[in-house]
ZAGULUM-435784 format. One record per residue (C-alpha): residue number from 1; residue in three letters; x, y, z negated. Coordinates in Angstrom, 2 decimals, padded with zeros to 5 digits. Last residue first. Layout:
N
NUM; ala; X; Y; Z
...
This chain:
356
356; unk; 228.09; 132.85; -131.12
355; unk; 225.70; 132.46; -129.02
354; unk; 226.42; 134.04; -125.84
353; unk; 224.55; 137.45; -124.64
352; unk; 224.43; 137.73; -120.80
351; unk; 224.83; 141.66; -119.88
350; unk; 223.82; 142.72; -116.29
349; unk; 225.56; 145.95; -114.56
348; unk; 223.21; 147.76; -112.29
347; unk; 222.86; 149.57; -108.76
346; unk; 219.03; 151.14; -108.97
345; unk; 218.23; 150.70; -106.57
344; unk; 217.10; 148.48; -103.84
343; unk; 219.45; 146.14; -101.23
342; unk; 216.93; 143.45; -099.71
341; unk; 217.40; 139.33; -099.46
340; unk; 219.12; 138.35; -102.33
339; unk; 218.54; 134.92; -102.19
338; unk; 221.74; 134.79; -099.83
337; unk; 220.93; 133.35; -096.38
336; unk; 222.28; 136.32; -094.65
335; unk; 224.33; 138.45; -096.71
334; unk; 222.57; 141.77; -098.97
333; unk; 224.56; 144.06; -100.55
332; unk; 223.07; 143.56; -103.93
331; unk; 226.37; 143.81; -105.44
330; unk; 225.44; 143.17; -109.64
329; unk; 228.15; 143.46; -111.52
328; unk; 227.71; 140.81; -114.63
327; unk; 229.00; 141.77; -118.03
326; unk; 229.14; 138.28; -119.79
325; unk; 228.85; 138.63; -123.85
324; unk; 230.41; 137.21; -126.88
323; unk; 233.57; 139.44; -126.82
322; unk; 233.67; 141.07; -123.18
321; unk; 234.09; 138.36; -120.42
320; unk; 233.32; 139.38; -116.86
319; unk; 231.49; 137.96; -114.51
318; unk; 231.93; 139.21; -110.51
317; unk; 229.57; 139.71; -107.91
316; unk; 226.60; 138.70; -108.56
315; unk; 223.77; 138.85; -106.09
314; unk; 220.67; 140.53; -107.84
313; unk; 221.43; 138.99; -111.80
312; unk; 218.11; 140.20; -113.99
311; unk; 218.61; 142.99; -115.53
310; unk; 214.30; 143.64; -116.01
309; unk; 215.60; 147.41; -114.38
308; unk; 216.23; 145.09; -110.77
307; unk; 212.62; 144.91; -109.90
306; unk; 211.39; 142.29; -107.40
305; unk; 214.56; 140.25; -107.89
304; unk; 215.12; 136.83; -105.91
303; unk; 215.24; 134.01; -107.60
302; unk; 216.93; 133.46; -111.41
301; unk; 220.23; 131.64; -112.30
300; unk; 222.19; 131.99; -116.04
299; unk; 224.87; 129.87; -117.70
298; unk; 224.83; 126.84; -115.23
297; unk; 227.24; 124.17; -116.11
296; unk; 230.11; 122.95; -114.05
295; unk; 232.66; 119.94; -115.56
294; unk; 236.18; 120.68; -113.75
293; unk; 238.08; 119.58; -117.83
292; unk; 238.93; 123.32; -118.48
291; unk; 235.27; 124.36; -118.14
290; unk; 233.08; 125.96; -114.89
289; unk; 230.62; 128.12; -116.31
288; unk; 228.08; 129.40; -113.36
287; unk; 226.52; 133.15; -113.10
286; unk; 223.72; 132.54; -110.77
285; unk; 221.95; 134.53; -108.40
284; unk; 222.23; 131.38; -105.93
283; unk; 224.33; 133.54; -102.95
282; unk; 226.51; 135.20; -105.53
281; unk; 227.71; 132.43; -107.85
280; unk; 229.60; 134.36; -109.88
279; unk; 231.75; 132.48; -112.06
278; unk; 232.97; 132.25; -115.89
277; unk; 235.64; 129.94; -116.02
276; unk; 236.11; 128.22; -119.22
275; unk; 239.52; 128.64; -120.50
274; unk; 238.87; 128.61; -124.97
273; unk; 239.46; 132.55; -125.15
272; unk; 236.89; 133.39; -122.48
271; unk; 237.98; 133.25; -118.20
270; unk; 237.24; 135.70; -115.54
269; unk; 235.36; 135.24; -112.06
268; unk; 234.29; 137.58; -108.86
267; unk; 232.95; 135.49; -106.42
266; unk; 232.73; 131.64; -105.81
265; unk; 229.37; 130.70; -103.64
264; unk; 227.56; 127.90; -103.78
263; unk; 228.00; 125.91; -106.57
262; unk; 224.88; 123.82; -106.85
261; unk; 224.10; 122.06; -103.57
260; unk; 227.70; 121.23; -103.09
259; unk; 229.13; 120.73; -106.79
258; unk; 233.00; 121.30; -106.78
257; unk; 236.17; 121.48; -109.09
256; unk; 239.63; 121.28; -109.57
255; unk; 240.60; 121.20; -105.27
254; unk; 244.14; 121.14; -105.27
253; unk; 247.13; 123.47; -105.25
252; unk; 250.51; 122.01; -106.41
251; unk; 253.95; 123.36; -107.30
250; unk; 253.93; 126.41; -106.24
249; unk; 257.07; 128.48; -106.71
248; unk; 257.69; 130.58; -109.63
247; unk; 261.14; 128.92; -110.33
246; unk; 259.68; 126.83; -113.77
245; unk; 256.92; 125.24; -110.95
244; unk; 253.83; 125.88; -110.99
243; unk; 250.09; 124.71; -111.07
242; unk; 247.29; 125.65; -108.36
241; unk; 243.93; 125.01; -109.61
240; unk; 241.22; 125.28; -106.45
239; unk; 237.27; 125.98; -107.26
238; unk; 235.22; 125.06; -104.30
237; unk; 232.03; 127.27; -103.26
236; unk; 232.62; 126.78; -099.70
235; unk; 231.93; 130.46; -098.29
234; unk; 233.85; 132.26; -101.50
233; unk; 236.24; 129.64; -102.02
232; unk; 237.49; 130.10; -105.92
231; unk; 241.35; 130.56; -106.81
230; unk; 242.59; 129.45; -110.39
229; unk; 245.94; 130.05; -111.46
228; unk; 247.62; 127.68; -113.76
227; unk; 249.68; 129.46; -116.50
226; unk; 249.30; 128.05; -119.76
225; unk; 246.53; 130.24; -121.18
224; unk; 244.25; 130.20; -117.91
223; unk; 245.06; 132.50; -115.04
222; unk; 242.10; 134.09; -112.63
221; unk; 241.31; 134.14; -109.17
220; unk; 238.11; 135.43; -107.30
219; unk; 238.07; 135.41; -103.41
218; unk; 240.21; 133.00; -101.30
217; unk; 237.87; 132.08; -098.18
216; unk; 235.44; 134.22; -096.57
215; unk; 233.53; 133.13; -093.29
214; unk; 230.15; 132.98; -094.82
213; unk; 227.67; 130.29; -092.85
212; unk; 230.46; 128.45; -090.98
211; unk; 231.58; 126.22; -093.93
210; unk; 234.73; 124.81; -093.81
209; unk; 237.30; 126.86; -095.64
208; unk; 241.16; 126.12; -095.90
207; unk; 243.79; 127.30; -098.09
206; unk; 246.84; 129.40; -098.51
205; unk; 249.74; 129.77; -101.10
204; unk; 252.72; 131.81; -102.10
203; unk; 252.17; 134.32; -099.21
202; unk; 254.45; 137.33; -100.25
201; unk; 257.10; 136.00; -097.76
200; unk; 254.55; 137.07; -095.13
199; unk; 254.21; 134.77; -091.84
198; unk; 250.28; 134.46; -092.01
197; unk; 250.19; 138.35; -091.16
196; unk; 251.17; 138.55; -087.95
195; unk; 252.17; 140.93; -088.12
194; unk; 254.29; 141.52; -091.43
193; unk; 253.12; 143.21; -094.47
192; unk; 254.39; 147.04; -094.97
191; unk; 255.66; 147.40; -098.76
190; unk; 254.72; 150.52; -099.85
189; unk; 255.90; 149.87; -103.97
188; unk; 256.96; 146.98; -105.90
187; unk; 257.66; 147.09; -109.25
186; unk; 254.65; 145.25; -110.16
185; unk; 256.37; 142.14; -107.88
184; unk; 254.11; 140.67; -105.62
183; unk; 251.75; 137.93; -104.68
182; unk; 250.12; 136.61; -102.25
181; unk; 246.86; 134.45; -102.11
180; unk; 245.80; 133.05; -099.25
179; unk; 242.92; 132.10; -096.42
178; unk; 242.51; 130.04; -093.47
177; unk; 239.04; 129.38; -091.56
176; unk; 238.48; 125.78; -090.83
175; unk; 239.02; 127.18; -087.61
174; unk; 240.87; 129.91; -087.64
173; unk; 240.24; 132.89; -085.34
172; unk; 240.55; 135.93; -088.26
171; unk; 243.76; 134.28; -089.75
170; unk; 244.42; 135.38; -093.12
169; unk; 240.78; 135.64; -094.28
168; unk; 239.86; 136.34; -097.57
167; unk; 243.69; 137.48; -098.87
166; unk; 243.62; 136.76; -102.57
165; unk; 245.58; 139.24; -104.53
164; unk; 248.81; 138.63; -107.83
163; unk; 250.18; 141.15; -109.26
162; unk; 252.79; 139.82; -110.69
161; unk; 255.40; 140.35; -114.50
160; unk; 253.76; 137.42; -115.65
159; unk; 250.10; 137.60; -114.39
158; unk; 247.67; 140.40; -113.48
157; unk; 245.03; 138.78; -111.22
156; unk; 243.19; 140.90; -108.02
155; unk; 240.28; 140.04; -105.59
154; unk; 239.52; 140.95; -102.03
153; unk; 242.73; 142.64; -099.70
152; unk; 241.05; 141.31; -096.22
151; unk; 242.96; 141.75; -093.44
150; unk; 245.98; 142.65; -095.48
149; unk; 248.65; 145.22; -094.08
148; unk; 249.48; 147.84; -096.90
147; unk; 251.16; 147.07; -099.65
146; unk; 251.65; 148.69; -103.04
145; unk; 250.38; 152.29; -102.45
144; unk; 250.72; 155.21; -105.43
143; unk; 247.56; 156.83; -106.76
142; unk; 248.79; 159.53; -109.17
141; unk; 248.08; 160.66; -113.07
140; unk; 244.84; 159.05; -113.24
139; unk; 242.90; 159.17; -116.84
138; unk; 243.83; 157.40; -120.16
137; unk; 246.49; 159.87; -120.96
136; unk; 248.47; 158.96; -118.10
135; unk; 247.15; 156.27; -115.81
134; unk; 249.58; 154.98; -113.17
133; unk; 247.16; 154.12; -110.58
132; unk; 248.19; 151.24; -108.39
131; unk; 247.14; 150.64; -104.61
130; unk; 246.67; 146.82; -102.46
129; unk; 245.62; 147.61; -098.94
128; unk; 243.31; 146.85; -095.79
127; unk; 244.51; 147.96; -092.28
126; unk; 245.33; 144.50; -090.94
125; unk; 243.48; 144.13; -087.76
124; unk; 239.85; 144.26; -089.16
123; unk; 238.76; 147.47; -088.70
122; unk; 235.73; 148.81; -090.64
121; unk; 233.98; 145.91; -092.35
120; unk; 237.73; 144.56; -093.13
119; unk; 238.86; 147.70; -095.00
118; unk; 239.26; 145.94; -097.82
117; unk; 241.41; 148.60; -101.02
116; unk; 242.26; 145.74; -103.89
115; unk; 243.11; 147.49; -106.97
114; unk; 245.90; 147.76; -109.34
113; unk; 245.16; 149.77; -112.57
112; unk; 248.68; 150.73; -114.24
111; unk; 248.97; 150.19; -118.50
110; unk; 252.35; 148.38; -118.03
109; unk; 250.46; 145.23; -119.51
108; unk; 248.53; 145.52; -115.91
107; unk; 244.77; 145.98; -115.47
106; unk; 243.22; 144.67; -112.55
105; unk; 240.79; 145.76; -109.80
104; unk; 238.98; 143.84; -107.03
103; unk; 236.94; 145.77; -104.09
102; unk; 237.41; 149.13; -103.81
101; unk; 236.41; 150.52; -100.04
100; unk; 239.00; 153.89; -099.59
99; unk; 237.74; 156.01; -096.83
98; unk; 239.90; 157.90; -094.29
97; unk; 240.81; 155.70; -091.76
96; unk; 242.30; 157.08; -088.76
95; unk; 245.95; 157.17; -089.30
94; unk; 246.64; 154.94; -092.20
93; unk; 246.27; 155.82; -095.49
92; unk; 249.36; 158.30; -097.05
91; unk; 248.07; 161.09; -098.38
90; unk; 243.93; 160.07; -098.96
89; unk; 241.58; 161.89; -096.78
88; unk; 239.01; 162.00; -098.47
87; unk; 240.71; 162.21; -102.34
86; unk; 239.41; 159.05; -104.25
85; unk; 237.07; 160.26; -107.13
84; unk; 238.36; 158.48; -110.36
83; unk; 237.10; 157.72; -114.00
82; unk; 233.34; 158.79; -113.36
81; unk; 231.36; 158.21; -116.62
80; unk; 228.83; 155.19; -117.57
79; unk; 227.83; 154.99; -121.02
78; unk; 228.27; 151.16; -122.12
77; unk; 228.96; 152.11; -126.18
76; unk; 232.42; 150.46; -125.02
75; unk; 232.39; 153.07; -122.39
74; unk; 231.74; 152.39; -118.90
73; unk; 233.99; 153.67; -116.35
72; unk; 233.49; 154.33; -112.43
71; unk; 235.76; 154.11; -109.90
70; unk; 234.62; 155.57; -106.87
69; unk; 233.49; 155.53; -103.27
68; unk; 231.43; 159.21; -101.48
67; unk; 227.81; 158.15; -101.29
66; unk; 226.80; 159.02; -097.92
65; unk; 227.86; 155.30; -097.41
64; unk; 224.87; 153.86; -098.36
63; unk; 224.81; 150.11; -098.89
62; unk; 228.78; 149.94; -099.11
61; unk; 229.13; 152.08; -102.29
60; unk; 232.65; 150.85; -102.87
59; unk; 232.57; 151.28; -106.92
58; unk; 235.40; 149.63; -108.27
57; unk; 233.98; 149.20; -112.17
56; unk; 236.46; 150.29; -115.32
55; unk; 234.80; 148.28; -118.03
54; unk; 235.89; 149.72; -121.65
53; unk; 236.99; 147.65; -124.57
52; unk; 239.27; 149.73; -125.93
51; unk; 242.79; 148.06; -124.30
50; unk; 240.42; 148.01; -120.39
49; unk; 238.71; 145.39; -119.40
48; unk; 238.24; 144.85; -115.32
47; unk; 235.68; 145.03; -112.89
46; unk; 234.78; 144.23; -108.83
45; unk; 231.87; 144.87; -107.39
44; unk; 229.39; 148.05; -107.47
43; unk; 227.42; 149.14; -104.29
42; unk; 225.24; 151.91; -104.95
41; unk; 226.60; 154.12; -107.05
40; unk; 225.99; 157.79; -106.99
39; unk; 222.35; 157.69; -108.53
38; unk; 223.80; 156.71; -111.77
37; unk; 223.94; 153.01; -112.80
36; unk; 221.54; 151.25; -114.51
35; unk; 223.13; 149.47; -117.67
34; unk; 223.08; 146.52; -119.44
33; unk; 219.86; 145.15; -118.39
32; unk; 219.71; 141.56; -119.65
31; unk; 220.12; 138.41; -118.17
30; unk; 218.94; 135.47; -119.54
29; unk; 220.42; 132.48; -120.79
28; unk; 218.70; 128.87; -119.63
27; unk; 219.16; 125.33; -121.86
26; unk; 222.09; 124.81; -119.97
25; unk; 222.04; 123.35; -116.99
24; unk; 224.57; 119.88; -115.76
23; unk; 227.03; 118.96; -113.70
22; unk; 229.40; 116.32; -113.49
21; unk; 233.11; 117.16; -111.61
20; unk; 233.33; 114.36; -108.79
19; unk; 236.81; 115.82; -107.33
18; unk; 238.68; 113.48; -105.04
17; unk; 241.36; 115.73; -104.13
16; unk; 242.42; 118.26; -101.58
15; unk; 245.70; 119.33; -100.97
14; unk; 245.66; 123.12; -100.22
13; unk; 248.37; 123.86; -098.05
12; unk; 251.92; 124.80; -100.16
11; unk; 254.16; 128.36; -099.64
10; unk; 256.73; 128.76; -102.05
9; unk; 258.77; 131.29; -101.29
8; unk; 261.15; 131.55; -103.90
7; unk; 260.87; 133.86; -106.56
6; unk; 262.85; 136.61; -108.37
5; unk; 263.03; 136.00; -112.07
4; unk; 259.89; 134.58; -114.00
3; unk; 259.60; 136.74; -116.96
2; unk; 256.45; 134.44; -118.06
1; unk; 255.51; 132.19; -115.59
């Protein structure tokens, strides 16, 4: 994928395949307290690694919205600081909507932040966006829009020269419910999506959900080391692999792994040095490793959380690799028949420690 030149439309269905991936628990890690957040977060979700080591964390602050949004930045000695306050209103958001909800962030080779803006909870006729911050002197310099016109804008890969954003639910009446994954040049700047949104070049490949209970399809996505993207099913819990082609088109997406009555949920996910998939399993409180040959093992999985300073996982959101340890976000923005059943502060960032 690597200085891929301008790409084909390559839009492919899911093909699903017999997957009977074994699974298995290891010998069980515990969470740890990290970090409790200040008083104005509420809501984290998605995260990224930054050059030094630092965890910028998209800060939406759904479960109490008189808590203005924010991106938030933890130092390598985990200290939290603010790293952005969005302007309300922002220059250029759509007329009417004057609240930016982060969801999934990346960090580009380019040194730009791109981040997934879903303003699905709010209006749900295309108004959610994809934004870069150029960064100048490790802070902001401007907030610039990408795209604007997803339903769902949800999580966010860096890859090749592409900024690459699952789209949770491309068609809001579908039945199994339809998702994607577009992608887009890092050059690119306020490109309007076409209505309806299903017929967008940027579409390089959807899927298909089943389950009724949580209609959100395409939601964490991550690259191995030799280029296959992997997309999990947030309301199926199915991990797809979708390989490529030497043009940048798709080549083939199919179902890489599965475990119904294990894997429930795929959130926010990012890979270690040897390609396991580190996954947050957000309805089972679990962090779940799925590894390069589809076999799933569960890292760490606890019950509901009476008190969230013991740092134990209260509906993950996203797992992120730092060294030896997972840095878990913790939502707690509670869904029906999550175990998470009640949002309490205060918001906090889980550390699993790996053996090394």
């Amino acid at each position: 994928m690597k200085n891929t030149p301008v790409l084909l439309r390559g839009l492919v269905l899911a093909t699903v395949v017999a997957v009977g991936a074994p699974t298995t628990t290891l010998a069980a890690a515990k969470a740890q307290l990290l970090i409790a957040l200040p008083d104005y977060c509420n809501t984290p979700d998605g995260m990224c690694l930054m050059p030094d080591k630092s965890i910028i964390v998209s800060i939406p602050n759904f479960n109490d919205e008189t808590k203005p949004p924010l991106l938030l930045r933890i130092t390598p000695a985990n200290q939290p600081e603010k790293f952005y306050d969005f302007p309300t209103p922002y220059p250029g958001l759509a007329k009417g909507v004057d609240r930016i909800a982060p969801m999934g962030i990346g960090f580009a080779p380019s040194g730009a932040l791109y981040l997934a803006d879903m303003q699905y909870m709010k209006d749900k006729n295309q108004k959610s966006r994809l934004w870069k911050f150029v960064l100048k002197g490790g802070k902001v310099d401007k907030m610039v829009l990408v795209a604007s016109g997803f339903n769902v804008a949800n999580g966010i890969a860096i890859h090749g020269g592409y900024c690459y954003v699952t789209e949770s639910v491309l068609e809001e009446d579908s039945h199994p419910l339809t998702s994607a994954v577009l992608r887009f040049k890092l050059a690119e700047e306020n490109v309007t999506l076409r209505t309806p949104l299903k017929d967008d070049p940027h579409i390089i490949t959807t899927f298909k959900s089943y389950r009724e209970d949580w209609r959100f399809g395409a939601d964490g996505l991550e690259f191995d080391r030799k280029g296959n993207l992997f997309v999990g099913l947030f309301g199926d819990g199915v991990m797809h692999k979708i390989t490529f082609n030497k043009d940048g088109s798709v080549k083939a997406n199919e179902v890489f792994a599965k475990a119904p009555g294990k894997l429930i949920n795929c959130d926010g996910m990012h890979r270690d040095a040897a390609d396991n998939l580190y996954v947050a399993d957000s309805a089972a409180n679990a962090i779940q490793i799925i590894h390069p040959n589809g076999t799933i093992e569960t890292l760490c999985e606890n019950e509901d959380v009476a008190d969230k300073r013991t740092g134990e996982l209260d509906q993950p959101c996203e797992a992120l690799v730092r060294g030896n340890e997972i840095i878990v976000s913790n939502m707690d923005w509670p869904f029906p028949k999550f175990k998470n059943t009640k949002y309490q502060l205060p918001a906090t960032l889980s550390v699993i420690k790996l053996k090394k």
